[in-house]
C-alpha positions in Angstrom: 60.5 -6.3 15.7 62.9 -5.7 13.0 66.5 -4.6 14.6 69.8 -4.0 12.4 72.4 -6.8 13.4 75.4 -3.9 12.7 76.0 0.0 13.4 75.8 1.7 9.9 78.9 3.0 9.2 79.0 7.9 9.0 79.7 7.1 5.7 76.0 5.3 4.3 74.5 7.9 7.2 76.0 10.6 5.4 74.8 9.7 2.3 70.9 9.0 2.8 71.0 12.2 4.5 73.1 14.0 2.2 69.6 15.3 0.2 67.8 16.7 3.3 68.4 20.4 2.9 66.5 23.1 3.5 65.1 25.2 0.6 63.9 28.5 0.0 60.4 29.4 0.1 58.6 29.8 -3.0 56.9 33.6 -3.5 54.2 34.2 -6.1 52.6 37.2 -6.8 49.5 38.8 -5.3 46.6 38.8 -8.0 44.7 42.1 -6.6 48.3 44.2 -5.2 50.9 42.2 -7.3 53.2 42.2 -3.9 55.3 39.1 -3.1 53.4 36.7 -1.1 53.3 32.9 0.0 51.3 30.1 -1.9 48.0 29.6 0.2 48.6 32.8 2.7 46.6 36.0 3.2 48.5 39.0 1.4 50.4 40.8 3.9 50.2 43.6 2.2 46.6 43.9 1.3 44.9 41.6 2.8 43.2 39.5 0.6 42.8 35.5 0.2 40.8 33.8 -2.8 39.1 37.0 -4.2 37.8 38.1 -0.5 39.3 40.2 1.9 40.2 38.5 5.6 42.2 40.5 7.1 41.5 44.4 7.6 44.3 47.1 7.7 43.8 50.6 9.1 44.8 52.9 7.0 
């Protein structure tokens, strides 16, 4: 088994992590209500996924 012979330094750490952020997520639009929604999620706000309703709201 592979084992490193020193202690990386917080410096090279530090660096290899200094990418790993979060982000943002990323909102498109609904097709059928044009409401924000997620990529590959059920509309919140109408309920719809893929040209089919799944989820039903009482109105």
């Amino acid at each position: 088994m592979a084992v490193p012979k020193k202690k990386l330094s917080r410096s090279r750490t530090h660096k290899r992590r200094s990418m790993w952020k979060l982000t943002a997520p990323q909102w498109v639009e609904c097709p059928r209500c044009h409401q924000d929604r997620l990529p590959h999620h059920v509309c919140p706000h109408c309920g719809y996924y893929n040209g089919r309703i799944v989820v039903q709201h009482d109105a």
